[in-house]
VEXKE-560796 format. One record per residue (C-alpha): residue number from 1; residue in three letters; x, y, z. Coordinates in Angstrom, 3 decimals, padded with zeros to 6 digits. Layout:
   vovo   kolro          X          Y          Z
    NUM     ala          X          Y          Z
...
***
This chain:
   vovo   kolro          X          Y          Z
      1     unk    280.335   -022.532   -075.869
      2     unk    283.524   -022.822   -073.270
      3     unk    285.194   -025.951   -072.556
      4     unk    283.409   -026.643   -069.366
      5     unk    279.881   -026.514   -070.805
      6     unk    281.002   -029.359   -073.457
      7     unk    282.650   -031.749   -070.776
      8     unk    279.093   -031.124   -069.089
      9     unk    277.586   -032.267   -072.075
     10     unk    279.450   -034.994   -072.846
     11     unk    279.173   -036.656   -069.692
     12     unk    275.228   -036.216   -069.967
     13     unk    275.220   -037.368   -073.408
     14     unk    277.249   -040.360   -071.625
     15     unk    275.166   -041.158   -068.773
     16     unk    272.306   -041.351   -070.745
     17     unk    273.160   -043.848   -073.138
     18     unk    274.934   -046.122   -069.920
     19     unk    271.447   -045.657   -068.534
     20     unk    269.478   -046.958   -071.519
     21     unk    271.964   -049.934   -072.026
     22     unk    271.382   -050.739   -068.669
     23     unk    267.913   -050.751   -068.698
     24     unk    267.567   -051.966   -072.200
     25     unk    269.509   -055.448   -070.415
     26     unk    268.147   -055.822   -066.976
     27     unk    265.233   -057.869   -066.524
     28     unk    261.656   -056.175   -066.330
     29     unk    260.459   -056.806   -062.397
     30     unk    257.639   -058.880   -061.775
     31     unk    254.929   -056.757   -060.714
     32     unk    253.505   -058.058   -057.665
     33     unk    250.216   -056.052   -056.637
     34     unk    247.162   -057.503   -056.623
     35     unk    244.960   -055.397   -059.423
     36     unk    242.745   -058.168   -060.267
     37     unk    242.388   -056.337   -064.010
     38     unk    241.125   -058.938   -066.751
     39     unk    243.799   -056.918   -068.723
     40     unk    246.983   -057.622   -066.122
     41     unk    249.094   -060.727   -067.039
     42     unk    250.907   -060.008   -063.725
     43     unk    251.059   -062.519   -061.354
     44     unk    247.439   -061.398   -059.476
     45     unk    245.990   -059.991   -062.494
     46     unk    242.842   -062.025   -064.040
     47     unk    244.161   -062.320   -067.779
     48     unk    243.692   -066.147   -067.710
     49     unk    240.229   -066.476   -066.089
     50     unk    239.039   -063.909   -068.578
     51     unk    240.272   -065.872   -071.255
     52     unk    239.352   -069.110   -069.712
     53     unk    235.582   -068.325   -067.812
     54     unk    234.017   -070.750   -070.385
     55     unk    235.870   -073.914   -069.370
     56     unk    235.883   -073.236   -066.012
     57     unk    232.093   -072.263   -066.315
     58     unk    231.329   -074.990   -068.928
     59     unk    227.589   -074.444   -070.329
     60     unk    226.743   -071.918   -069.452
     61     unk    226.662   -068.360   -070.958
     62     unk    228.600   -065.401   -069.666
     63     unk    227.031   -061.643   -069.832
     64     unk    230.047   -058.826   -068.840
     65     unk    229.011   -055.938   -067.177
     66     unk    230.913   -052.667   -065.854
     67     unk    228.832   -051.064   -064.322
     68     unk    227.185   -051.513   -060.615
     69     unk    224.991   -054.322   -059.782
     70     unk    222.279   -051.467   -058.848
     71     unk    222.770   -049.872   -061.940
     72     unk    222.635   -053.266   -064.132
     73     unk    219.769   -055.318   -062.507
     74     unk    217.841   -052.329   -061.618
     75     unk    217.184   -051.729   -065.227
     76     unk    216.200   -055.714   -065.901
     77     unk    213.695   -055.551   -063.306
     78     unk    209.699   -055.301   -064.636
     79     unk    208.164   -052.954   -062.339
     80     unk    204.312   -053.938   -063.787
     81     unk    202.264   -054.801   -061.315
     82     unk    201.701   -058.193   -062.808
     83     unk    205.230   -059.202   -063.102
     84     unk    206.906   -057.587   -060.487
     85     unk    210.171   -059.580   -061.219
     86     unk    213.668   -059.670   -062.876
     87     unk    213.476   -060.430   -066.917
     88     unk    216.680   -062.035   -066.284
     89     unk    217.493   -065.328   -064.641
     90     unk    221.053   -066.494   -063.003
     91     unk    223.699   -066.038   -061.147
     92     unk    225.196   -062.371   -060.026
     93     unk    230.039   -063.340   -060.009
     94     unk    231.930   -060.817   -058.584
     95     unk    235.708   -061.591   -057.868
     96     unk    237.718   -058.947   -056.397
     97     unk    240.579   -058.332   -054.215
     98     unk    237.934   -055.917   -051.633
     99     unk    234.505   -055.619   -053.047
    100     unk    233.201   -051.828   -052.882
    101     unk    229.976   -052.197   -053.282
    102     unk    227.440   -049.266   -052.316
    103     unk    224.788   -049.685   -049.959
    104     unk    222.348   -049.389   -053.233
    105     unk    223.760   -052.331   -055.374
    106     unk    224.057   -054.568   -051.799
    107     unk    219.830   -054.016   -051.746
    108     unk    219.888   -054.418   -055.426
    109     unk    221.626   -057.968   -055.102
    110     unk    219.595   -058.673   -052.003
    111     unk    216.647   -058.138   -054.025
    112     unk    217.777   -059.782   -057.110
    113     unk    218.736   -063.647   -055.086
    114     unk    215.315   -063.289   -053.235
    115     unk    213.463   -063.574   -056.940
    116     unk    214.963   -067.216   -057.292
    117     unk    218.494   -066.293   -058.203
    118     unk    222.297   -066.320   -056.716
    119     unk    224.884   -064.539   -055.966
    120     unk    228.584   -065.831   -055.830
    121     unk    231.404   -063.537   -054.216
    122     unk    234.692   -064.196   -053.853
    123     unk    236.691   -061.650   -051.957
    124     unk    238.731   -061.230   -048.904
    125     unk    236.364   -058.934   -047.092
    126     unk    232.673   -059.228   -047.713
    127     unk    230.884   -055.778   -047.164
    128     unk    229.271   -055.588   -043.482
    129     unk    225.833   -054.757   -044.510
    130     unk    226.006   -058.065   -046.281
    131     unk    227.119   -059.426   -043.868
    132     unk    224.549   -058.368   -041.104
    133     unk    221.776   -060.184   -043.962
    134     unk    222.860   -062.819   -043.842
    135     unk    223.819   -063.183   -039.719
    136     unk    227.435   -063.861   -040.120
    137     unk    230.288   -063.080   -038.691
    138     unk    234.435   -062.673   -040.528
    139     unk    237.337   -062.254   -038.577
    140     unk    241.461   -062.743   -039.213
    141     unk    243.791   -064.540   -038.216
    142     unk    246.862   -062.832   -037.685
    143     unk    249.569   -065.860   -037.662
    144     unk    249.546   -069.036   -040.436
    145     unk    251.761   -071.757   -041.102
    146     unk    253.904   -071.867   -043.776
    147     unk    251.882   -074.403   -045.289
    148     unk    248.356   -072.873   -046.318
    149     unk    245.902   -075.728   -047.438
    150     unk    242.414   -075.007   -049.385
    151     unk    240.061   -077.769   -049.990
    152     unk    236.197   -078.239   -050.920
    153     unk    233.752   -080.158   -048.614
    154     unk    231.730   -082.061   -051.016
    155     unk    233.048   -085.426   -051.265
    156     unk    232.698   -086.042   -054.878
    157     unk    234.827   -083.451   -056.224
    158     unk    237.841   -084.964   -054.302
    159     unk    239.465   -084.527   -051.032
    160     unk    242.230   -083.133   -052.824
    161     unk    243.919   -080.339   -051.071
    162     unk    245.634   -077.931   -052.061
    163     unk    248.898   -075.611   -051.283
    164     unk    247.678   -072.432   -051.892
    165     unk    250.198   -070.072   -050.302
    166     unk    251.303   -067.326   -052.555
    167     unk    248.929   -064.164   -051.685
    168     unk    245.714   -065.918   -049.802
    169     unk    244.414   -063.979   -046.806
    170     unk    243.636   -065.005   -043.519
    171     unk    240.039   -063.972   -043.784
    172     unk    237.437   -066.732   -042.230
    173     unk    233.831   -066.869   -041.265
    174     unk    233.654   -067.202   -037.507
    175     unk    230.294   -067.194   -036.962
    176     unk    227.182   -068.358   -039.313
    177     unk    223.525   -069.419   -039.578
    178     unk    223.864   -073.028   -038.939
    179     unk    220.327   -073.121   -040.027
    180     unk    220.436   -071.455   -043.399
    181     unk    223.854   -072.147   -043.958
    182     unk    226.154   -074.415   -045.315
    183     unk    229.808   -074.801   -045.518
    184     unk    231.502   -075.579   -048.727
    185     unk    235.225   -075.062   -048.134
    186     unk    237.900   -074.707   -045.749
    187     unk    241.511   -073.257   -045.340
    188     unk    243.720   -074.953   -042.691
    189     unk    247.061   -072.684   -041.513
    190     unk    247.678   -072.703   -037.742
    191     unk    243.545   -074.487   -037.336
    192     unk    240.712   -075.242   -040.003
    193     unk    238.893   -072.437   -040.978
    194     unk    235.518   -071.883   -043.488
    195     unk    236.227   -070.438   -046.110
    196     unk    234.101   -071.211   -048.820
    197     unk    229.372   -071.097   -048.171
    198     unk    226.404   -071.516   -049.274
    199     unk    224.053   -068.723   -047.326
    200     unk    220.135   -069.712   -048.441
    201     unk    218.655   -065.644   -048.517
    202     unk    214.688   -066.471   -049.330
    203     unk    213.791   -067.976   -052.541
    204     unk    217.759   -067.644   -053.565
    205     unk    221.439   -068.176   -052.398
    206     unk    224.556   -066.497   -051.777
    207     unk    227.829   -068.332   -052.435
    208     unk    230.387   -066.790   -050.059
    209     unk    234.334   -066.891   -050.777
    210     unk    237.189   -065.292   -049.013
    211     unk    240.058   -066.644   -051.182
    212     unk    239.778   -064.963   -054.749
    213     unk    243.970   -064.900   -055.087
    214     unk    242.896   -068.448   -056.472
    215     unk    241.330   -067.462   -059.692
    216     unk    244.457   -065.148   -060.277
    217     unk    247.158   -065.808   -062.980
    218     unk    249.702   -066.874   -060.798
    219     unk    247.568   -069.898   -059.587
    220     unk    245.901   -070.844   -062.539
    221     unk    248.905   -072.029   -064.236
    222     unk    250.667   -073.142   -061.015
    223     unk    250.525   -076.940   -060.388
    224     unk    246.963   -078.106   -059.829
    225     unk    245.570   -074.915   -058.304
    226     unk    243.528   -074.680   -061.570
    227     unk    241.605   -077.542   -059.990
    228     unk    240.448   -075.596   -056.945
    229     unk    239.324   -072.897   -058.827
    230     unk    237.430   -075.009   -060.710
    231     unk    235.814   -076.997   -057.837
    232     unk    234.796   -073.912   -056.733
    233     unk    232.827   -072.694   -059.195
    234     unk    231.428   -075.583   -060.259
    235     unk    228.615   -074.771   -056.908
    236     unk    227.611   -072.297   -059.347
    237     unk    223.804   -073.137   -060.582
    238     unk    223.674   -073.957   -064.163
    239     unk    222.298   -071.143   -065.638
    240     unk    223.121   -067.586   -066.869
    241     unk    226.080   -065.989   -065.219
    242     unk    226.522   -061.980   -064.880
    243     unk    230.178   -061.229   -064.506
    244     unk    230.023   -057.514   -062.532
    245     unk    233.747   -056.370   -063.623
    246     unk    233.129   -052.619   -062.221
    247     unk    236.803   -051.427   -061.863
    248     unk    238.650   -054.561   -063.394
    249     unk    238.901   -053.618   -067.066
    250     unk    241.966   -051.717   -066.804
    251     unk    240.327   -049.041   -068.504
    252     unk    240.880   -046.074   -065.464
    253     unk    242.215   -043.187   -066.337
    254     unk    244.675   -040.251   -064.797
    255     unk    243.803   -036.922   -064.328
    256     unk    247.304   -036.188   -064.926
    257     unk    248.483   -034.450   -068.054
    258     unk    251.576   -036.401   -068.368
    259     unk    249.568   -040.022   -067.705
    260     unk    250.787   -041.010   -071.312
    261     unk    254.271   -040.118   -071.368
    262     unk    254.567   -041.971   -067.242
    263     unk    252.883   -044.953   -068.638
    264     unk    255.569   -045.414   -071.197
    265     unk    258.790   -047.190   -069.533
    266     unk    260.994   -045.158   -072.861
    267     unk    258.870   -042.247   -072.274
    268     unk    259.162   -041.733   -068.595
    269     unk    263.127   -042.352   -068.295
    270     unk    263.308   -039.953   -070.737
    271     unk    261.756   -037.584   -069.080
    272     unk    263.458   -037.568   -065.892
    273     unk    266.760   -038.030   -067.525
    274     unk    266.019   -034.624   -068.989
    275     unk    264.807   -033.188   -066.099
    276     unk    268.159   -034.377   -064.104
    277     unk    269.874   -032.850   -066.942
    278     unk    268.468   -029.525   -066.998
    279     unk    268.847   -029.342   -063.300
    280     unk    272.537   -030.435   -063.910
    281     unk    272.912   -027.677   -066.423
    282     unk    271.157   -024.937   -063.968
    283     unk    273.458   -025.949   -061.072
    284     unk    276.690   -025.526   -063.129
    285     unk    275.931   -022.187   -065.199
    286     unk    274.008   -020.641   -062.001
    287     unk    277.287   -018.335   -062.436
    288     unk    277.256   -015.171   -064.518
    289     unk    279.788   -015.023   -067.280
    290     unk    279.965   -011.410   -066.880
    291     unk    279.541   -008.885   -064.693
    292     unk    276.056   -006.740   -065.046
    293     unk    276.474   -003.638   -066.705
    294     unk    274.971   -000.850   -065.143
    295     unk    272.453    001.387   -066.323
    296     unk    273.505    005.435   -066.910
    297     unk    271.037    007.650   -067.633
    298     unk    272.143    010.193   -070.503
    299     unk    272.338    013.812   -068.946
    300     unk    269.517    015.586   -069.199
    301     unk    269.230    018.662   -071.665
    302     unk    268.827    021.899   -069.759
    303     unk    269.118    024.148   -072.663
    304     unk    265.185    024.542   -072.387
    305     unk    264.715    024.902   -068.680
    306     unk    267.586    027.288   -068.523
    307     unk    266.041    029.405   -071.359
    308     unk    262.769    029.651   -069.620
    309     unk    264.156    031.149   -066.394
    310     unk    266.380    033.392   -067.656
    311     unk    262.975    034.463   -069.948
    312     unk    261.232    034.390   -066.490
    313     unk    264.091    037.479   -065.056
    314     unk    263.689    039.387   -067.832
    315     unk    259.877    039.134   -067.680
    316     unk    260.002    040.361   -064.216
    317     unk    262.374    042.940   -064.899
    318     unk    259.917    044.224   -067.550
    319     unk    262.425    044.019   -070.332
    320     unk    260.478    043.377   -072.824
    321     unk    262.460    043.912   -075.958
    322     unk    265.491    041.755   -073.907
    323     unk    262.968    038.760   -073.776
    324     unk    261.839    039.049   -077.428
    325     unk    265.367    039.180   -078.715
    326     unk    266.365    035.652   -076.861
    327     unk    262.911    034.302   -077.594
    328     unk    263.575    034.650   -081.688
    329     unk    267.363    033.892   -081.331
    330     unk    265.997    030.548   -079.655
    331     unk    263.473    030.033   -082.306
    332     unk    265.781    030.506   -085.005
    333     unk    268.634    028.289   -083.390
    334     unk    266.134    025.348   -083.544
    335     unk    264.822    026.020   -087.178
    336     unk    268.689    025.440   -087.875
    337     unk    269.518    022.625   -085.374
    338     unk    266.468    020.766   -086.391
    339     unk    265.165    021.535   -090.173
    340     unk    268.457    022.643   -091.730
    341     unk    267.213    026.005   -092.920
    342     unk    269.059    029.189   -093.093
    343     unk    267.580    031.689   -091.049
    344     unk    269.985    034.801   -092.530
    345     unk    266.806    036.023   -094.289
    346     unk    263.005    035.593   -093.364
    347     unk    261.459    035.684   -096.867
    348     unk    258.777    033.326   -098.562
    349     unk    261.396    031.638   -100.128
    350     unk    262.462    030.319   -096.176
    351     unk    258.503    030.622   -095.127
    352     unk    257.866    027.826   -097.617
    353     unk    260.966    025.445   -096.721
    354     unk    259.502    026.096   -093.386
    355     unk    256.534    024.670   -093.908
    356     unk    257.149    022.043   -095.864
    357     unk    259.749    020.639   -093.436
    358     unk    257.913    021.010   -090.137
    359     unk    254.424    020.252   -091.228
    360     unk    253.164    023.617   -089.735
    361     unk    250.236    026.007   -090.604
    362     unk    251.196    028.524   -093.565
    363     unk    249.071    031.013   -091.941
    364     unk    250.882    030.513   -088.769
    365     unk    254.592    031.160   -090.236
    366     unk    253.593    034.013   -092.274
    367     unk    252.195    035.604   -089.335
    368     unk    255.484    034.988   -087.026
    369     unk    257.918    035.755   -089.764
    370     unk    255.879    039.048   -090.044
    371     unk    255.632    039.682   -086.603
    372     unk    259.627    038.676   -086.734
    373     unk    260.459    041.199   -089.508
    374     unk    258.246    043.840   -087.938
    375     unk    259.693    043.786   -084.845
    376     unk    263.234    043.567   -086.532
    377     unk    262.306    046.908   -088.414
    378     unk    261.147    049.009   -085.544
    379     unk    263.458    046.967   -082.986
    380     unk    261.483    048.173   -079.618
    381     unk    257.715    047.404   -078.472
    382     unk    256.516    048.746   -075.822
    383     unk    253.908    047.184   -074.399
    384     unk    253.039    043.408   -072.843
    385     unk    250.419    042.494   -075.070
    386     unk    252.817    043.102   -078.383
    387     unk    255.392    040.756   -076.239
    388     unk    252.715    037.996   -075.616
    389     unk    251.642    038.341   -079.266
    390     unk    254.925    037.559   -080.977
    391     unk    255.332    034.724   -077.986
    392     unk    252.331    033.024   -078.821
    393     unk    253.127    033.190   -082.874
    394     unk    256.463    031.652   -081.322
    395     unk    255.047    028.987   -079.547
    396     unk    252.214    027.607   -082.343
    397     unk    255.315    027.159   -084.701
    398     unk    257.365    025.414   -082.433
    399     unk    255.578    023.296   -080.368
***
């Protein structure tokens, strides 16, 4: 490791442990967005009301329920002929942000407040199928005061208003059924707006809201906003209560494989840090230390290829004996080179070394060495096919 390479890691070593101090020190950021999640103690998170649904909702009992309202009443509704009707009795709460229902579960809710029940929704835009029910009308404002006042209408609970500023909407009803309908709270910025109703839907009611920032953290410990949220609600019927919380547990989870390590604050910083680090390394030892050493091929032997055509002249020349006489001085310069035998005398003693060392057929070097010795003896042959035997005797022991 050069000198370079440990000042490099040094100064990541460094940075890394200024980075934790720092973060270790600074205050955590208040996390502003609006989730809603009974889980979230942020600001707009609905930790509190979960905690607190029975006293604001004194009496009466609570059922939880994540999945959709089609899903959920569907299955409490008696479909006998004699019945015909919901084996449950109450009031549908769904608080939200922007209600998503699907066009099933608005039917399904439809259906369940016209068998004697309610509905109560608070949320800053009420779907527009709902909304075409019920014959109203919601529109925005685009410009409010500084000052953002919510109050009730009934009388009795107060003409207390209240300062409700921090994250309301601008969301009113602009046009309703003055016949079926009746208003239960306003919002006053630049000019009084409903914001609060009462929508009578056959043998039931909806209770309409467009201000649910109000049952948030932030303003149920703020001041006397508890108060409002508690006027509010208390239009509820007395009764059962089914809290749809379809997307508000908290519990949604990443496709990502590296959700767990990114949800951890420790986890995540040290991930990049590493990442910034190994791209810190890469940049700085993108240099080669030494040049590349280049590849030479080893010469090639030619010893064989050079044997074979002068074998091929001679063949053509017709010199037979010629071409025998280089064939066994060949044969017997490999035996040498390659097994370590003497070749001075072809006998049984060097016919069993032979095979013992090259693995060869007995039959095969007895009938070469006696081809060998033959030919030795009478030193001439005459014709091609005595040439081709002793080449082929050649060949089976050496290849």
């Amino acid at each position: 490791m050069d000198r370079m390479l440990k000042i490099y890691i040094a100064l990541l070593v460094l940075l890394i442990a200024a980075i934790v101090v720092i973060d270790a020190n600074r205050p955590k950021p208040i996390d502003w967005t609006p989730t809603f999640s009974l889980k979230d103690k942020i600001p707009y998170g609905m930790y509190v009301f979960d905690k607190e649904i029975n006293s604001l909702l004194k009496g009466q009992k609570i059922r939880k329920f994540s999945t959709t309202p089609y899903q959920y009443f569907d299955s409490k509704f008696d479909y006998d002929t004699l019945v015909n009707d919901y084996r449950i009795k109450g009031t549908f709460l769904s608080i939200s942000k922007m209600i998503d229902f699907d066009a099933e579960s608005v039917t399904e809710i439809c259906t369940f407040v016209n068998h004697g029940n309610n509905a109560f929704i608070s949320s800053e835009m009420i779907p527009k199928v709902l909304l075409d029910s019920l014959n109203l009308e919601m529109k925005s404002e685009y410009k409010f005061s500084d000052s953002i006042y919510n109050w009730v209408a009934n009388k009795k609970l107060g003409n207390q208003k209240y300062k409700i500023t921090e994250g309301v909407n601008n969301n009113y009803f602009s046009k309703i059924d003055t016949l079926n309908t009746t208003v239960l709270g306003y919002q006053n910025g630049d000019s009084t707006r409903v914001n609060f109703i009462k929508v009578n839907y056959k043998t039931g009611a909806f209770y309409l809201h467009t201000q649910p920032v109000a049952f948030t953290n932030f303003h149920l410990l703020k001041g006397n906003h508890h108060e409002y949220a508690e006027k509010v609600l208390s239009h509820i019927p007395e009764g059962e209560v089914f809290w749809g919380i379809q997307n508000q547990t908290g519990e949604i989870i990443s496709d990502s494989p590296m959700r767990y390590v990114l949800s951890q604050p420790a986890l995540k910083w040290a991930w990049y840090i590493f990442l910034i680090g190994m791209l810190i390394f890469i940049f700085f030892n993108a240099k080669r230390k030494q040049r590349v050493v280049p590849i030479i091929k080893p010469l090639a032997n030619t010893t064989v290829d050079f044997t074979k055509t002068i074998g091929n002249l001679y063949y053509q020349e017709g010199d037979h004996n010629n071409i025998i006489d280089k064939k066994i001085i060949y044969f017997l310069e490999k035996i040498r080179n390659e097994y370590l035998i003497d070749t001075h005398k072809l006998d049984d003693d060097f016919i069993k070394k032979l095979q013992h060392k090259s693995g060869k057929k007995l039959d095969d070097i007895q009938n070469l060495v006696s081809l060998i010795n033959a030919y030795r003896k009478n030193n001439y042959i005459s014709i091609e096919d005595d040439l081709l035997k002793i080449n082929n005797a050649i060949e089976k022991v050496m290849n």
